[in-house]
KELUM-65434 format. One record per residue (C-alpha): residue in three letters; x, y, z. Coordinates in pm, whole numbers, plus 32768, in hexadecimal, padded with zeros to 4 digits. Layout:
<recs>
ALAXYZ ...
</recs>
This chain:
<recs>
UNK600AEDBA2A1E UNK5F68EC6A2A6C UNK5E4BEBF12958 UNK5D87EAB32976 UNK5CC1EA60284D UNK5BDAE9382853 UNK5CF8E8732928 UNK5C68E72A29AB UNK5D01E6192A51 UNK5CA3E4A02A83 UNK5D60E35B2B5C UNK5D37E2052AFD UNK5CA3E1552C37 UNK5C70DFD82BF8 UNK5BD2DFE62ADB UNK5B26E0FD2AFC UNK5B58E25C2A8C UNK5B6EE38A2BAD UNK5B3CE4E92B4F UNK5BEAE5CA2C44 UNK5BB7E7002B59 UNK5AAAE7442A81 UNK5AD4E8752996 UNK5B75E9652A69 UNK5BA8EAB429AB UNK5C6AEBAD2AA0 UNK5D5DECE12A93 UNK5DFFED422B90 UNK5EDBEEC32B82 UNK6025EF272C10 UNK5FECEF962D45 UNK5EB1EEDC2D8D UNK5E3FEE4E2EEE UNK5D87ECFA2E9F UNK5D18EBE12F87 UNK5C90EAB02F25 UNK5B7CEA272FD6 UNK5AA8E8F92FE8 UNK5A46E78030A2 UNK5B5AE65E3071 UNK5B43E5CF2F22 UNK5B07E7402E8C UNK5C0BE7502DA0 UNK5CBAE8692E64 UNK5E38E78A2E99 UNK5E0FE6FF2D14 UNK5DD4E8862C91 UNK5EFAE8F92D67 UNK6016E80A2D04 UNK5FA4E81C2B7D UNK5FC3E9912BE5 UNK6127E9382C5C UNK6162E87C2B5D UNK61A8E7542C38 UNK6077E6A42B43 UNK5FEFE6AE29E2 UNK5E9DE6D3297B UNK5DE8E5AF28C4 UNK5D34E6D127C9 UNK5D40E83727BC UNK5E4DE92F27D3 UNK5F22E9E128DF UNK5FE3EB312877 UNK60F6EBD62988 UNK6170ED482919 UNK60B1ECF627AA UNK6167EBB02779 UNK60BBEA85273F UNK6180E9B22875 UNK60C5E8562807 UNK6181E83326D1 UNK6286E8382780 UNK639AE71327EE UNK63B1E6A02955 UNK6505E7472934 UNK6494E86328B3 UNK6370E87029AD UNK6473E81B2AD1 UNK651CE97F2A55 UNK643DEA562A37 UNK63A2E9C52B93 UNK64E6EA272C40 UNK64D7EB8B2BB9 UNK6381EC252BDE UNK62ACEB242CF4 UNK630CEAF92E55 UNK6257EA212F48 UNK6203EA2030B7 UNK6146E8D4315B UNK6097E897328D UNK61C2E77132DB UNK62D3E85F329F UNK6392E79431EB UNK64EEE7C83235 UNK6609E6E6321C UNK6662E683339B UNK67CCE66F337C UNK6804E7BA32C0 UNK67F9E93533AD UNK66FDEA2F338C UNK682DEAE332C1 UNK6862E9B531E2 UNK66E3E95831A9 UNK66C7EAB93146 UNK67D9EAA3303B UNK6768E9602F9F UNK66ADE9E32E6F UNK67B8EAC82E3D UNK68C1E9E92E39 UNK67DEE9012D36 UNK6779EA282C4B UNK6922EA7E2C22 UNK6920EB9D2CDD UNK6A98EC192D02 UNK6B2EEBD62E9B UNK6B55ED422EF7 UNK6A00EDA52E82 UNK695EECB52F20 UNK69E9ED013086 UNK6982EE2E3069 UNK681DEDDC3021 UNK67DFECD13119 UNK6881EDF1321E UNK678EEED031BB UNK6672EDF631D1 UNK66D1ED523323 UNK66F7EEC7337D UNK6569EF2732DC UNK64E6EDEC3394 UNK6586EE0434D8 UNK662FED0134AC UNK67CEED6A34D8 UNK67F1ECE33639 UNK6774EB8A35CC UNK6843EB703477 UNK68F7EA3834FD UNK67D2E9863593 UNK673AE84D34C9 UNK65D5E86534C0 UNK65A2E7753617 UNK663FE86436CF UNK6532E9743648 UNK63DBE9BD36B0 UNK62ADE98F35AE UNK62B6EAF13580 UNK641EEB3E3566 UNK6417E9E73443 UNK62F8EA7E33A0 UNK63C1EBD5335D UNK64DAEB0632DE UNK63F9EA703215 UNK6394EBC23181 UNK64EBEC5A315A UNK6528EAF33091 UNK63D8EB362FAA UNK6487EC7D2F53 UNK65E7EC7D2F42 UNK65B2EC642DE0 UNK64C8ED832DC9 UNK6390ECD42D3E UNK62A1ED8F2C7E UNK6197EC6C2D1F UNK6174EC092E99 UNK607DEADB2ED2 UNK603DEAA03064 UNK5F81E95A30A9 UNK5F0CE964320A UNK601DEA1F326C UNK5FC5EA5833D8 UNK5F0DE8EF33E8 UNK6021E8A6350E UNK605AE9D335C0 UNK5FA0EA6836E6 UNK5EB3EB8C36A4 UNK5F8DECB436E3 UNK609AEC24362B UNK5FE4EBC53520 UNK5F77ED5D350D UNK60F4EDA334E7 UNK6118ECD933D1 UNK600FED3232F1 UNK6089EEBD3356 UNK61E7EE5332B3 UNK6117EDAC3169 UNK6041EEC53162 UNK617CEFDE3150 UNK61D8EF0C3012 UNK60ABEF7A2F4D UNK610BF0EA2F9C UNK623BF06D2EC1 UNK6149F0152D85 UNK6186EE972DEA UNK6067EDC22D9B UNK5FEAED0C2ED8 UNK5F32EBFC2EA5 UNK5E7AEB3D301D UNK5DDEE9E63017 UNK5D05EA0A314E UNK5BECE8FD3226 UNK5BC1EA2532FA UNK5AE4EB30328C UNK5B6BEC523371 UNK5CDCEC1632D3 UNK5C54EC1E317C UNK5B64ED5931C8 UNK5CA1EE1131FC UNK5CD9EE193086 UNK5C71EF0F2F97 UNK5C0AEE1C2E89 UNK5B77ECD02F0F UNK5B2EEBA42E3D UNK5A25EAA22ED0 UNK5A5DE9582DE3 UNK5967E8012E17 UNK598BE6D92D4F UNK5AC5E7492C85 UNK5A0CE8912C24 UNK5A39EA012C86 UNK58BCEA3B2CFB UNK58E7EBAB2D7A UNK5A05ECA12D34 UNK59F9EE132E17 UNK5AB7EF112D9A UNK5B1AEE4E2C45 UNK5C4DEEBB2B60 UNK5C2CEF2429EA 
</recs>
């Protein structure tokens, strides 16, 4: 589903050329269970937004469902972004002034989705997430926990075909933290990608494929896709 070939990527810094990614050849299957791991400065944040398509590469090629995505416009990208990748951070980021309900409906409202269809998915995901009795609530009114979950039902109202988690439980206490990753786990029962950028090495171990990456290259792979 996911095929990086030779994909490397380089910042101007002064006047000096940065490479954040060196090379990186990676597949990654429908289905799979993937964190990324490595120090600061790794590569791991650069690899997951070209991944989301929220970058380009400099060189090299990235191909989503056999497409080759990097040929494509930032319109086009934008598209096919909404459609198959959802995202969960360690910040949440929700929009303060919107409910849990409304947060929750954003991408659908952006993608077209008709009115009555999307009710009834954000009611069924604020039902799957616990969330019903806090459909009105704006996200300062929520725990970390309960915004997290919103956060989640968000990444897939659209039904992605690719979740990427960065951090996701880098600001939530340990047994919430457990909860969460439960609910991203249950998602690759449903053939959804997951994707975790990770510092901590029990998180990451939790995945069935792990990815260790120094200096902008992937330096060990366990349990590596064809």
């Amino acid at each position: 589903m996911i095929r990086l070939e030779k994909v490397s990527r380089s910042f101007t810094v002064g006047d000096q050329q940065v490479a954040a990614l060196r090379g990186i050849d990676l597949n990654i299957a429908a289905g799979d269970y993937v964190s990324i791991m490595g120090p600061s400065g790794s590569g791991k944040s650069t690899l997951l937004n070209l991944i989301g398509l929220l970058d380009r590469p400099s060189s090299g090629a990235y191909r989503l469902d056999g497409g080759d995505v990097t040929a494509l416009t930032d319109e086009q990208q934008a598209r096919v972004r909404s459609e198959k990748v959802g995202f969960v951070f360690q910040a949440f980021h929700l929009v303060p002034r919107l409910t849990a309900a409304m947060n929750i409906e954003l991408p659908l409202i952006l993608a077209g989705i008709p009115p009555a269809e999307r009710k009834t998915r954000v009611a069924q995901l604020l039902e799957n997430y616990g969330l019903t009795d806090r459909a009105d609530h704006r996200p300062d009114q929520l725990s970390g926990g309960q915004r997290q979950r919103v956060a989640i039902a968000r990444a897939t109202s659209m039904h992605p075909a690719v979740l990427l988690a960065d951090e996701p439980t880098g600001n939530l206490d340990q047994t919430t933290g457990k909860e969460v990753m439960n609910l991203l786990e249950q998602l690759v029962e449903q053939k959804v990608a997951l994707i975790l950028v990770t510092h901590d090495p029990a998180l990451g171990g939790r995945a069935a494929r792990q990815i260790h990456m120094v200096d902008g290259q992937i330096v060990r792979d366990t349990g590596r896709s064809t």
